[in-house]
N, CA, C and O atoms as a GROMACS GRO file, in nm:
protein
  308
    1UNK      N    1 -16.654 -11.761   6.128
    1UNK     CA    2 -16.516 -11.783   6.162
    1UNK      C    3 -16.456 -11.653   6.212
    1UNK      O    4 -16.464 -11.545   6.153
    2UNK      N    5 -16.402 -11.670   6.313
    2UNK     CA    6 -16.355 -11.521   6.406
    2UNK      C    7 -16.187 -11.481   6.376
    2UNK      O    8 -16.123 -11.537   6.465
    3UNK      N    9 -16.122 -11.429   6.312
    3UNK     CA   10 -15.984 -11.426   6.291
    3UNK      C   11 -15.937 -11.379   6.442
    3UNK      O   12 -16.009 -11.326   6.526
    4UNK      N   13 -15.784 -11.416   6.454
    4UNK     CA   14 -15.733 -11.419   6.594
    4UNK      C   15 -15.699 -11.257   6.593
    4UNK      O   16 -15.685 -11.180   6.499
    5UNK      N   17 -15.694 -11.240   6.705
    5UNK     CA   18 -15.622 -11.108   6.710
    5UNK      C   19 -15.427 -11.135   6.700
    5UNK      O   20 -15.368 -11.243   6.705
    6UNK      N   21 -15.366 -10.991   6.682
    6UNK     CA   22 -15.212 -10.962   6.706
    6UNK      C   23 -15.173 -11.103   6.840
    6UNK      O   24 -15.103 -11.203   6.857
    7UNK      N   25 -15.281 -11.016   6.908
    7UNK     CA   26 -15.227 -11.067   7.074
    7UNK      C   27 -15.213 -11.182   7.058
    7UNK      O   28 -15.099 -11.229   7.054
    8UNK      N   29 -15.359 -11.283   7.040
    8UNK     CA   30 -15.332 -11.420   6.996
    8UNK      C   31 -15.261 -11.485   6.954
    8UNK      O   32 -15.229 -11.589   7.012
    9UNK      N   33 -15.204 -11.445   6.832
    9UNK     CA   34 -15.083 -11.490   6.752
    9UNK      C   35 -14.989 -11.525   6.792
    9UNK      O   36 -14.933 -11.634   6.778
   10UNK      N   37 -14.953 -11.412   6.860
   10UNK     CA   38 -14.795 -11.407   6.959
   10UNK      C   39 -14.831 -11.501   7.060
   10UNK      O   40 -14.753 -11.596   7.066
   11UNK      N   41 -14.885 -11.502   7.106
   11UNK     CA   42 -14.924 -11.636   7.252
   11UNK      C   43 -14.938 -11.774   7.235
   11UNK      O   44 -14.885 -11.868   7.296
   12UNK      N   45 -15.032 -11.772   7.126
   12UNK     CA   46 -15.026 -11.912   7.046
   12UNK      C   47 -14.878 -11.934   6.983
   12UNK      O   48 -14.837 -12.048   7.006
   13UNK      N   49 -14.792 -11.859   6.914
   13UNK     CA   50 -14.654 -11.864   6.852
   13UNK      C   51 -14.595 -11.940   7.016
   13UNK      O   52 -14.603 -12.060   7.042
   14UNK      N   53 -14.544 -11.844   7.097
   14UNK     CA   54 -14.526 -11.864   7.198
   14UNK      C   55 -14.531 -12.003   7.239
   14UNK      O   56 -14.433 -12.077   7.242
   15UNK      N   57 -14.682 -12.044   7.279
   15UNK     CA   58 -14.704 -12.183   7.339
   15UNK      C   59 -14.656 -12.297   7.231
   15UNK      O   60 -14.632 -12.414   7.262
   16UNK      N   61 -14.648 -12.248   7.115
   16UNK     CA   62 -14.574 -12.363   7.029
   16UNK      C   63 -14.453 -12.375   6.983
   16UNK      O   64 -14.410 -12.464   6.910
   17UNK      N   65 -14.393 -12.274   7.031
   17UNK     CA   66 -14.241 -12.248   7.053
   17UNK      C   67 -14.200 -12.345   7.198
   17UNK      O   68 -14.113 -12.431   7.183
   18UNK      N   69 -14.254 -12.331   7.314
   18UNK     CA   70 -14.220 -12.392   7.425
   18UNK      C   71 -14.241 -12.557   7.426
   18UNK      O   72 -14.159 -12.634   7.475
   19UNK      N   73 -14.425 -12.614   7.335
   19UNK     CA   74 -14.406 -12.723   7.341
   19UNK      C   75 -14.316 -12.795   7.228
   19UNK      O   76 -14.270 -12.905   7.260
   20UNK      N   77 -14.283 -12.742   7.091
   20UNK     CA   78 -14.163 -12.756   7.014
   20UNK      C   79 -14.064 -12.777   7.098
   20UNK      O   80 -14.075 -12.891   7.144
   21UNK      N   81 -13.967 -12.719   7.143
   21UNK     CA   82 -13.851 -12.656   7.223
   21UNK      C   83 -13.855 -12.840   7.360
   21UNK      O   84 -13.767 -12.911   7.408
   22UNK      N   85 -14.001 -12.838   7.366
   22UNK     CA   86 -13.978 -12.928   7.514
   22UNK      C   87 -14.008 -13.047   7.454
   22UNK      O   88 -14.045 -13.132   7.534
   23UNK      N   89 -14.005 -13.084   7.331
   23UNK     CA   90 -14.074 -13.208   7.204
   23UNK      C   91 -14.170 -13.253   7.292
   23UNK      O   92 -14.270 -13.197   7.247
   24UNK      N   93 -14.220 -13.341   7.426
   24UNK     CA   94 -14.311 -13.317   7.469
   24UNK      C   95 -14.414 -13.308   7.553
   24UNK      O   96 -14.471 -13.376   7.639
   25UNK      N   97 -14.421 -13.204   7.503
   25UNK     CA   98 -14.484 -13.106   7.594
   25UNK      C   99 -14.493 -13.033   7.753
   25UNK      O  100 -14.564 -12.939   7.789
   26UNK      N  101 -14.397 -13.109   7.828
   26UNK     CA  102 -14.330 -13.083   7.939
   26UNK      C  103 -14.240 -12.998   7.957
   26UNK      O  104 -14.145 -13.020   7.882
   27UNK      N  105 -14.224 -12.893   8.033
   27UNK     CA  106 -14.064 -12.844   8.104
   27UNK      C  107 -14.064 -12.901   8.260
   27UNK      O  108 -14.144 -12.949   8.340
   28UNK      N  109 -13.915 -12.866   8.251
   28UNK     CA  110 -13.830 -12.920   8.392
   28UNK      C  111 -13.868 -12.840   8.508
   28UNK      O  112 -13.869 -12.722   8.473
   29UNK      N  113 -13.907 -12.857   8.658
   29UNK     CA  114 -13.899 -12.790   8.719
   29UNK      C  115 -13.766 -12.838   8.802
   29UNK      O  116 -13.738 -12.951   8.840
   30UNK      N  117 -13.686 -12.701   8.820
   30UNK     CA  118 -13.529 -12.775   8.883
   30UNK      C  119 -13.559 -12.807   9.012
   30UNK      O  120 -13.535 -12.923   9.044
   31UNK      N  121 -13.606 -12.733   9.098
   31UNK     CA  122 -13.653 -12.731   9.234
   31UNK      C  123 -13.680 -12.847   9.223
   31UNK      O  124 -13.572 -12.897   9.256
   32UNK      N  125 -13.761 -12.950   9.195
   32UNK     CA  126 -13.826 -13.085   9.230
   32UNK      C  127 -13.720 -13.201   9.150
   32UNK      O  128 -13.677 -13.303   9.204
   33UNK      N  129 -13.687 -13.152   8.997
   33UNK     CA  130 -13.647 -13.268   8.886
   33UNK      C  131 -13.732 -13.299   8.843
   33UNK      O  132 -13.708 -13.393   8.768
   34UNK      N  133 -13.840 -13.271   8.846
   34UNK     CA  134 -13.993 -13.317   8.777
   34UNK      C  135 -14.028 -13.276   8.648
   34UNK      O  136 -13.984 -13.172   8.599
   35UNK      N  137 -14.104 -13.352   8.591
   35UNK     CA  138 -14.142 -13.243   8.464
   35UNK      C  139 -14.308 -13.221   8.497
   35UNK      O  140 -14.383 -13.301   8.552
   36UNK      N  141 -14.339 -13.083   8.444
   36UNK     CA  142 -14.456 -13.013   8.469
   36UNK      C  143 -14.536 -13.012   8.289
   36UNK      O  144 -14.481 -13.005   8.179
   37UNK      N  145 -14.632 -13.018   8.315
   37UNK     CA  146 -14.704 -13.045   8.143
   37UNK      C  147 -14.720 -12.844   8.152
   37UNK      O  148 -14.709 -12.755   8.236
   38UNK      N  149 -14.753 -12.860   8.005
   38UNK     CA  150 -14.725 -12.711   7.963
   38UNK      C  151 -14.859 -12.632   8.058
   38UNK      O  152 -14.853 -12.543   8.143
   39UNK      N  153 -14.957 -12.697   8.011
   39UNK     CA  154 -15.116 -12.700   8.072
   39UNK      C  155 -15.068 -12.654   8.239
   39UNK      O  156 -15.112 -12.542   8.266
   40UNK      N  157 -15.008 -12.702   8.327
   40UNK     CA  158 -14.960 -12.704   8.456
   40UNK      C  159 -14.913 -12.558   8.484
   40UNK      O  160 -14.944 -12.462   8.555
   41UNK      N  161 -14.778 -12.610   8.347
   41UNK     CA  162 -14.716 -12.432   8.404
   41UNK      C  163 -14.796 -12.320   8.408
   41UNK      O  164 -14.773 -12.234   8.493
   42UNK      N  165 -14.899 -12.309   8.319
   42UNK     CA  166 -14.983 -12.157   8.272
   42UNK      C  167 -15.085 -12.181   8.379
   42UNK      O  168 -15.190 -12.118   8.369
   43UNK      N  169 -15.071 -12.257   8.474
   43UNK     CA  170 -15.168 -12.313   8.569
   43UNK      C  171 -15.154 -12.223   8.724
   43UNK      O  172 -15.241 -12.179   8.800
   44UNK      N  173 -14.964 -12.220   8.729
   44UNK     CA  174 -14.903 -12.186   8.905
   44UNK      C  175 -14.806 -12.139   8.846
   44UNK      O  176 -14.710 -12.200   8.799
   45UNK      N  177 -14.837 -11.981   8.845
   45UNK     CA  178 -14.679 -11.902   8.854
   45UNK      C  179 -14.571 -11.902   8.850
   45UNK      O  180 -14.480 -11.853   8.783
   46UNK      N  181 -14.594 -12.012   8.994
   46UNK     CA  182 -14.393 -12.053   9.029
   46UNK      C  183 -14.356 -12.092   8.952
   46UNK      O  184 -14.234 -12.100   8.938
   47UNK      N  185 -14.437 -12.133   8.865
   47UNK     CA  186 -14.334 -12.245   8.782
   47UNK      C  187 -14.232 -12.130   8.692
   47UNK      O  188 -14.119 -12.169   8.660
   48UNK      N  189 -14.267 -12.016   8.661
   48UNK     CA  190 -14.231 -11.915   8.582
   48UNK      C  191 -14.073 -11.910   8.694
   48UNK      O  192 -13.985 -11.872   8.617
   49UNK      N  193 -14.030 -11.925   8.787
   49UNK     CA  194 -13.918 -11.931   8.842
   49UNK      C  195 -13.841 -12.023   8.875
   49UNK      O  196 -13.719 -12.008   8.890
   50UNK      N  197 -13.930 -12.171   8.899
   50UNK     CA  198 -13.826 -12.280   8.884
   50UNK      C  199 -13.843 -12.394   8.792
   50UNK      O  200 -13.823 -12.514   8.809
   51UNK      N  201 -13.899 -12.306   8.661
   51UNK     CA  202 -13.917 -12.420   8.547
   51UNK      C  203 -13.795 -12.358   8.495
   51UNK      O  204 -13.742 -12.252   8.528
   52UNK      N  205 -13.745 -12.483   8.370
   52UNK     CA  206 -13.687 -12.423   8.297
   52UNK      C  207 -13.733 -12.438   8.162
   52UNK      O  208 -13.722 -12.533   8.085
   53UNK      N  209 -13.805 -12.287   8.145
   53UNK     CA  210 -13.914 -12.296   8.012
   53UNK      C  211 -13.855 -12.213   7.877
   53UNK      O  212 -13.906 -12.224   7.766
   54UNK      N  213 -13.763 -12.146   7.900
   54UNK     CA  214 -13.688 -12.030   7.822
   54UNK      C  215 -13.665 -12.043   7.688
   54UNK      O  216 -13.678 -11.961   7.597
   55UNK      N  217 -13.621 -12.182   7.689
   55UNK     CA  218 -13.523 -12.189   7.567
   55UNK      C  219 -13.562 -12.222   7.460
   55UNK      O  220 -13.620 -12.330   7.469
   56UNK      N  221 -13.557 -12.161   7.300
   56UNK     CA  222 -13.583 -12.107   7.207
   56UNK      C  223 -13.703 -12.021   7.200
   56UNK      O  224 -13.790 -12.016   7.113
   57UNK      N  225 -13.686 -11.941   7.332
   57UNK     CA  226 -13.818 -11.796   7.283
   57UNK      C  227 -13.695 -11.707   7.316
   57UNK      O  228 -13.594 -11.737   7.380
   58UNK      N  229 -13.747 -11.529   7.228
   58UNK     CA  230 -13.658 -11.482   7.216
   58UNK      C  231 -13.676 -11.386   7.388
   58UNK      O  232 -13.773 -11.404   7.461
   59UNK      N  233 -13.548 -11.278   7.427
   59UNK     CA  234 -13.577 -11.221   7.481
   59UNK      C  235 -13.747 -11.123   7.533
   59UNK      O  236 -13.791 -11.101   7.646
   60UNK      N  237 -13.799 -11.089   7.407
   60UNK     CA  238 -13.912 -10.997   7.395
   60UNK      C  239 -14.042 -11.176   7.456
   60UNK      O  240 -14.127 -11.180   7.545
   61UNK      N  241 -14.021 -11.229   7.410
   61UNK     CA  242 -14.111 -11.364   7.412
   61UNK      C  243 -14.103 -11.366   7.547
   61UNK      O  244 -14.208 -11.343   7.607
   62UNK      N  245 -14.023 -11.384   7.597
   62UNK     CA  246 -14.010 -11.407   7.762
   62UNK      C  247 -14.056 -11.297   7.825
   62UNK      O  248 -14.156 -11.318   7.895
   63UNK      N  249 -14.018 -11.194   7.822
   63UNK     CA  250 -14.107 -11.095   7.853
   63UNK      C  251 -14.264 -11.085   7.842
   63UNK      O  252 -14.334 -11.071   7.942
   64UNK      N  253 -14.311 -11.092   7.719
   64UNK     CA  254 -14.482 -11.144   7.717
   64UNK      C  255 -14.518 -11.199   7.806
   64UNK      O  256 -14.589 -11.155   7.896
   65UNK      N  257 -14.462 -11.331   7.790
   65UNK     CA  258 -14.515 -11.449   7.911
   65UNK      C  259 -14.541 -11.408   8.024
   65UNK      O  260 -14.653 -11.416   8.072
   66UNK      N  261 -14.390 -11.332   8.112
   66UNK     CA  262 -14.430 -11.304   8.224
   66UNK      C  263 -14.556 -11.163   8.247
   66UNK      O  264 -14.649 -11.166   8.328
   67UNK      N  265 -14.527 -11.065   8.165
   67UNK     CA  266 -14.646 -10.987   8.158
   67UNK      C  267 -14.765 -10.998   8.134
   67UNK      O  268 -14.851 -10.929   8.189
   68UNK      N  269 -14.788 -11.091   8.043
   68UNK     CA  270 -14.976 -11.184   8.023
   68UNK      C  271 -14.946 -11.272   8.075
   68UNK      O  272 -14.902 -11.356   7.997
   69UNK      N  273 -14.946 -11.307   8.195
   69UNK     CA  274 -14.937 -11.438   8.231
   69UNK      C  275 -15.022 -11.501   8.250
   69UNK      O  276 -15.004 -11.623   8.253
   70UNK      N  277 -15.145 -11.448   8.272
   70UNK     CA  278 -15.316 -11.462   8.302
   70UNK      C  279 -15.392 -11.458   8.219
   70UNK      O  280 -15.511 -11.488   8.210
   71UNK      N  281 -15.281 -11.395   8.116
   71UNK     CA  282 -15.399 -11.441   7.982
   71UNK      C  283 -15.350 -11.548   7.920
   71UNK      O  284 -15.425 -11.597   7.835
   72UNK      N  285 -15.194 -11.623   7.946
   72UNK     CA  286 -15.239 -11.726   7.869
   72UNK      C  287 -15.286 -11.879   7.994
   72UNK      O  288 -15.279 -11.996   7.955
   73UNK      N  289 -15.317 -11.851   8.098
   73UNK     CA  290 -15.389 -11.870   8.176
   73UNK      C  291 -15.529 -11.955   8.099
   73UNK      O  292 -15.556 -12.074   8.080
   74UNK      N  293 -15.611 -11.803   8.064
   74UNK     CA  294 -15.703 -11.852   7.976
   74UNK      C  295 -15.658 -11.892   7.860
   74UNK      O  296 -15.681 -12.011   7.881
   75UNK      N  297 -15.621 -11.892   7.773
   75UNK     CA  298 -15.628 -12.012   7.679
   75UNK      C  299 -15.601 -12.146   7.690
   75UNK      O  300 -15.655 -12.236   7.626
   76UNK      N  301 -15.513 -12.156   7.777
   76UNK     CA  302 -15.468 -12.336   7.810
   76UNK      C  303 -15.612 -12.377   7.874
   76UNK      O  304 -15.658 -12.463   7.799
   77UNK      N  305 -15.691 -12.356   7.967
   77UNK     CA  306 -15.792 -12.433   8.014
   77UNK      C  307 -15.877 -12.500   7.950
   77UNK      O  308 -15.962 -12.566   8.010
   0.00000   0.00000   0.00000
């Protein structure tokens, strides 16, 4: 059994903060009106500008995201 790292934690916290937050599992992209599955967003960037994925992560949380954005890339696949 492999314990997660720091990093992990926070990313996994993260991704279950957003699908919590979106009950499920979808955010909005405004540009279209569509909803995008979480899997999608960590999929195409853009979505990091016309989703609306924000809400209940804190300032520092949002920040992560956009700075690993490729790593949580890999974990959703």
């Amino acid at each position: 059994m492999t314990s997660m790292s720091l990093f992990e934690k926070i990313a996994i916290g993260i991704i279950q903060s957003i699908i919590y937050e979106t009950k499920h599992g979808h955010v909005l992209d405004k540009e279209t009106n569509k909803y995008v599955s979480i899997k999608d967003f960590f999929l195409n960037k853009v979505y990091l500008d016309t989703c609306d994925w924000k809400w209940g992560l804190t300032k520092d949380e949002r920040e992560f995201v956009k700075e690993y954005y490729d790593y949580f890339k890999e974990i959703k696949k």
